[in-house]
VEXGU-780802 format. One record per residue (C-alpha): residue number from 0; residue in three letters; x, y, z. Coordinates in nm, 3 decimals, m for minus. Layout:
# residues N
- k, r, c1, c2, c3
- NUM, ALA, X, Y, Z $
...
# end
This chain:
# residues 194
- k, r, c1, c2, c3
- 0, UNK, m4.087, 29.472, 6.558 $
- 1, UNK, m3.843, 29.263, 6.736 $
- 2, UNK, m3.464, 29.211, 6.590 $
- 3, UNK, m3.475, 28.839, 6.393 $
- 4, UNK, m3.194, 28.777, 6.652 $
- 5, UNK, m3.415, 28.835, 6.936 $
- 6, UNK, m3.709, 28.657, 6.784 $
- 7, UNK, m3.502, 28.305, 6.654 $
- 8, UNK, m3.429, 28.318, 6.981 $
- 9, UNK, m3.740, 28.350, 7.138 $
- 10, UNK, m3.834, 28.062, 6.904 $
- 11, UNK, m3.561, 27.844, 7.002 $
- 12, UNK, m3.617, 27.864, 7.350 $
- 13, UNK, m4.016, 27.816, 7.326 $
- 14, UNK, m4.150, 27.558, 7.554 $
- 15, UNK, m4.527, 27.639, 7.495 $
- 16, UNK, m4.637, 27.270, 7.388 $
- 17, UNK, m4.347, 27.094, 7.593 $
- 18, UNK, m4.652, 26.884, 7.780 $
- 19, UNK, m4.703, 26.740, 7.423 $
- 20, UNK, m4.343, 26.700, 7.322 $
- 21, UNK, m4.255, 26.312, 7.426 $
- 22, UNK, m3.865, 26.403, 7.352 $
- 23, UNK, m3.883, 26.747, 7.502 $
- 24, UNK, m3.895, 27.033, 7.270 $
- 25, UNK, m3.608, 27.149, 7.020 $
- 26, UNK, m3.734, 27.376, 6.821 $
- 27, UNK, m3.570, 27.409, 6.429 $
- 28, UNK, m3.604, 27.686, 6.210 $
- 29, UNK, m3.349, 27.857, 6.007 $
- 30, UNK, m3.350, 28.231, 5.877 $
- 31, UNK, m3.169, 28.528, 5.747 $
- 32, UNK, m3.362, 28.877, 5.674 $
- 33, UNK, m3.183, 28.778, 5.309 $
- 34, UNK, m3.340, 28.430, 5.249 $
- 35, UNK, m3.492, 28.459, 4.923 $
- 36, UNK, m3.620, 28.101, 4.905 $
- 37, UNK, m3.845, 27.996, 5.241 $
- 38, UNK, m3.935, 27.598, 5.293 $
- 39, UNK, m4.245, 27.561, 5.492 $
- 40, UNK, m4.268, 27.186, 5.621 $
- 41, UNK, m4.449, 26.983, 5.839 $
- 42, UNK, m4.248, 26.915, 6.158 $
- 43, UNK, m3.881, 26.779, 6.229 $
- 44, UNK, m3.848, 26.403, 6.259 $
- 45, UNK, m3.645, 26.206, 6.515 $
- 46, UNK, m3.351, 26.246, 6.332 $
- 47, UNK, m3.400, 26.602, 6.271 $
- 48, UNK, m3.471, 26.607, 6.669 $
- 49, UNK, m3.128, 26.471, 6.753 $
- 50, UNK, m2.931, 26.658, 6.541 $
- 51, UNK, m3.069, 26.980, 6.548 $
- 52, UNK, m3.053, 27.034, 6.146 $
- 53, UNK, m3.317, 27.077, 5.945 $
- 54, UNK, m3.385, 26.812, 5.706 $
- 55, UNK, m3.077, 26.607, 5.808 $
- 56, UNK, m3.257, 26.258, 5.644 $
- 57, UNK, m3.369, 26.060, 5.375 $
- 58, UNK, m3.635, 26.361, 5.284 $
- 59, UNK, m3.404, 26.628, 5.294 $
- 60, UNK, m3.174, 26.448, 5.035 $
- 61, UNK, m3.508, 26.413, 4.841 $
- 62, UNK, m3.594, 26.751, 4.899 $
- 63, UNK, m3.259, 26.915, 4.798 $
- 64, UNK, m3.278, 26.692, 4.500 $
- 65, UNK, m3.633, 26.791, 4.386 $
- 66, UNK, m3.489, 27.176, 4.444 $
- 67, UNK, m3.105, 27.100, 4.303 $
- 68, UNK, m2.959, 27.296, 4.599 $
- 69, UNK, m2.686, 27.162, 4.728 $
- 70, UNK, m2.635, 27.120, 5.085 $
- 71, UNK, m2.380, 27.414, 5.120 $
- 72, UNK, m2.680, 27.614, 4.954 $
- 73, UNK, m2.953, 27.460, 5.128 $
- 74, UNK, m2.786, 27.505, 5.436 $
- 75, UNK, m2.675, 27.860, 5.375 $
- 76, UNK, m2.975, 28.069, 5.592 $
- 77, UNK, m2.885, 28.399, 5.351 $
- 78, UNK, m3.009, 28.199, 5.090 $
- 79, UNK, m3.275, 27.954, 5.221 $
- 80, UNK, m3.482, 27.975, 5.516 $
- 81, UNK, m3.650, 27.703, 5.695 $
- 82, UNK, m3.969, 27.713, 5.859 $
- 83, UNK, m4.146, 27.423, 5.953 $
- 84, UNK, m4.579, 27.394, 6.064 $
- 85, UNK, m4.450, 27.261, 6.419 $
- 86, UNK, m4.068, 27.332, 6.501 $
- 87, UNK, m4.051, 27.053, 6.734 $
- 88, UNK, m4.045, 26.653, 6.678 $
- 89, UNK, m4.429, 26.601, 6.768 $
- 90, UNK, m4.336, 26.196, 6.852 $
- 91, UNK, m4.448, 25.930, 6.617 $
- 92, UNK, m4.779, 25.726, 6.553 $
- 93, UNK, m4.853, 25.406, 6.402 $
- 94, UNK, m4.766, 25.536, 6.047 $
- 95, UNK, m4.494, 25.793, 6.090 $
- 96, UNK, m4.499, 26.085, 6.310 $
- 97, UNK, m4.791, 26.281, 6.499 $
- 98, UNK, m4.930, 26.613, 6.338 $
- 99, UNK, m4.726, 26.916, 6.369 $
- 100, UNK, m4.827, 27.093, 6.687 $
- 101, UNK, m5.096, 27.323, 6.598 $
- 102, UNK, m4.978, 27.570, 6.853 $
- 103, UNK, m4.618, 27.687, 6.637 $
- 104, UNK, m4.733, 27.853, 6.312 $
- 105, UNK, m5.021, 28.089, 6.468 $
- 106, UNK, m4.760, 28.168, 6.762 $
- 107, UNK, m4.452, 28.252, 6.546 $
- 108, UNK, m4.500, 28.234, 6.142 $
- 109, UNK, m4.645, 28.566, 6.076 $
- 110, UNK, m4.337, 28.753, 6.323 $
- 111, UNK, m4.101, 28.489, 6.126 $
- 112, UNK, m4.226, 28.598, 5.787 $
- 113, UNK, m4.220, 28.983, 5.808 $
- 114, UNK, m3.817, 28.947, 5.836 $
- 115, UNK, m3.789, 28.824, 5.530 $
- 116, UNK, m3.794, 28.996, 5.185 $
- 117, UNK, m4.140, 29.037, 5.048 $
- 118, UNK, m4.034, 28.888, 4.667 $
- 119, UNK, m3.892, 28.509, 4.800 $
- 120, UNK, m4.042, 28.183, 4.684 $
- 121, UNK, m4.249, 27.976, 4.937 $
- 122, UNK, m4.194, 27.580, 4.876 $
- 123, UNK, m4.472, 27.515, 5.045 $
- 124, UNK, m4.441, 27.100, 5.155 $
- 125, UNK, m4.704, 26.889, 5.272 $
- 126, UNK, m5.090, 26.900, 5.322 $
- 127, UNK, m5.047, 27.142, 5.672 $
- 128, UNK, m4.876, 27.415, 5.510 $
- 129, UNK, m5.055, 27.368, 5.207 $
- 130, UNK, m5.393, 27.455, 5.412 $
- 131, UNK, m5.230, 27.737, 5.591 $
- 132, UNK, m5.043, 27.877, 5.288 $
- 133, UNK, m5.229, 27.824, 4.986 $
- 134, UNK, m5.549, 28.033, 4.900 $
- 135, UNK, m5.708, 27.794, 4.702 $
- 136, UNK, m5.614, 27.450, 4.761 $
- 137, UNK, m5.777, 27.154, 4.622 $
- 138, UNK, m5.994, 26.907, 4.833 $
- 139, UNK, m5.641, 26.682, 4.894 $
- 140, UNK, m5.305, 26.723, 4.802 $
- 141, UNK, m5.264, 26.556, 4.477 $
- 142, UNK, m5.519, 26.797, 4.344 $
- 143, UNK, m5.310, 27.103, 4.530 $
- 144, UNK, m4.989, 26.978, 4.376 $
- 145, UNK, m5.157, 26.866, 4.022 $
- 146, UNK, m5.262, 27.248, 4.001 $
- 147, UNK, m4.911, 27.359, 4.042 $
- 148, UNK, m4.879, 27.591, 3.769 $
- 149, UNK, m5.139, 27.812, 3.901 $
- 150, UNK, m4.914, 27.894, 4.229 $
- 151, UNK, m4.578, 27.969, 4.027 $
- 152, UNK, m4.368, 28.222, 4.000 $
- 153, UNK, m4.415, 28.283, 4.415 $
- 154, UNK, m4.529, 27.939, 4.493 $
- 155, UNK, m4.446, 27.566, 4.497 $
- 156, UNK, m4.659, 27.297, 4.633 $
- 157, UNK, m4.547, 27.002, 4.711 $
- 158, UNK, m4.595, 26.645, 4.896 $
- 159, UNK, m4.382, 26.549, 5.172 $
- 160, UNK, m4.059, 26.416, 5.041 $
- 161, UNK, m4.092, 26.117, 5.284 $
- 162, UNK, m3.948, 25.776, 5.159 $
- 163, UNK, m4.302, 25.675, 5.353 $
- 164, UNK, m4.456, 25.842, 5.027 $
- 165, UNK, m4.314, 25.617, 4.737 $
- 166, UNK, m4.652, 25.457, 4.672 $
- 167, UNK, m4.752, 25.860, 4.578 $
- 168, UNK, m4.454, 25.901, 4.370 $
- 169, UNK, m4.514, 25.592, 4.141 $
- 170, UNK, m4.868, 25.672, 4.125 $
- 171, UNK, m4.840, 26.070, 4.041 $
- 172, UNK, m4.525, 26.022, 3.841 $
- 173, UNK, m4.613, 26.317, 3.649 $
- 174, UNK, m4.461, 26.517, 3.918 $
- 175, UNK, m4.116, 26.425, 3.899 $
- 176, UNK, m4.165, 26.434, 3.538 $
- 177, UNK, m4.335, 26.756, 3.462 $
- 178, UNK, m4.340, 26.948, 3.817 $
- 179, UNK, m3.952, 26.891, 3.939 $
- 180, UNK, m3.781, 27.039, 3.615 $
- 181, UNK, m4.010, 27.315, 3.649 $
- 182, UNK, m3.928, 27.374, 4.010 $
- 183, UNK, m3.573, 27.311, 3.964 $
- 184, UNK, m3.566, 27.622, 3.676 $
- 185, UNK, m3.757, 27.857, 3.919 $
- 186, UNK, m3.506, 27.773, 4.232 $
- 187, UNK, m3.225, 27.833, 3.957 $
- 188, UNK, m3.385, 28.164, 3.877 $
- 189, UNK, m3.398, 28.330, 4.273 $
- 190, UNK, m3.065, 28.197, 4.330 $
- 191, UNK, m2.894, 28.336, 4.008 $
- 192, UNK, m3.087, 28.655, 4.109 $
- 193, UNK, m2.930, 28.678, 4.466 $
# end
């Protein structure tokens, strides 16, 4: 097996979809062999793109919100790793942004994974790393993320933290009220543990 080292930076100079990459790739991922905590997303956004930091937007305030990491701890890749579907910007559509490029997670997840410890928690974000990453999901995401429970202590599913998903929020408001606290006492538990 390859050194992380070597691999990250395999990963961050991977150019396999760059015919399908409208602003060039960029890949973004961020590990540590100690990462107890692993986010697996969708793909960077445009912002994400030009800054070169992983949830560096609107979400990612969400996000470390939903979790209660700060951004020192969010940031910190001994604590939390980030690995998203696609690890480039996959260039926007009508509604948002493309699909995450189907070519990332086969390619590099499984090398990705194996460096980190086998007890972590997966936050598991979004209907494309829900499929990959859940055994059982339900037939859409709201019935994934309504079964919640069922994926704890190693598990969290959740939507995209996307301001683009407010309509979902105010409809499912259960999960801010019944799914966040929970969440927030499991994140509290692997980082007290580290």
């Amino acid at each position: 097996m390859a050194s992380l080292t070597n691999l990250l930076g395999e990963v961050r100079s991977c150019n396999v979809c760059i015919a399908h990459l409208p602003a060039g790739p960029r890949p973004i991922v961020q590990m540590d062999t100690t990462a107890s905590i692993v986010i697996i997303g969708q793909a960077p956004g445009r912002r994400v793109h030009e800054s070169g930091v992983p949830w560096d937007d609107p979400s990612g305030v969400r996000l470390r919100a939903w979790l209660d990491l700060t951004p020192e701890q969010f940031y910190d890749p001994t604590k939390v790793a980030i690995l998203p579907m696609g690890f480039c910007y996959p260039g926007s559509a009508k509604s948002g942004d493309l699909p995450p490029r189907p070519e990332c997670a086969p390619l590099w997840h499984d090398q990705l994974l194996d460096h980190l410890p086998e007890e972590r928690l997966e936050v598991i974000i979004g209907v494309y790393a829900q499929k990959r990453y859940i055994v059982e999901p339900g037939k859409n995401l709201t019935a994934t993320v309504s079964n919640w429970k069922s994926y704890l202590p190693r598990q969290v599913v959740m939507p995209h933290p996307s301001p683009r998903n407010q309509a979902w929020f105010t409809k499912n408001s259960w999960f801010e009220e019944e799914v966040i606290p929970a969440v927030q006492t499991r994140v509290r538990q692997v980082v007290a543990a580290d």
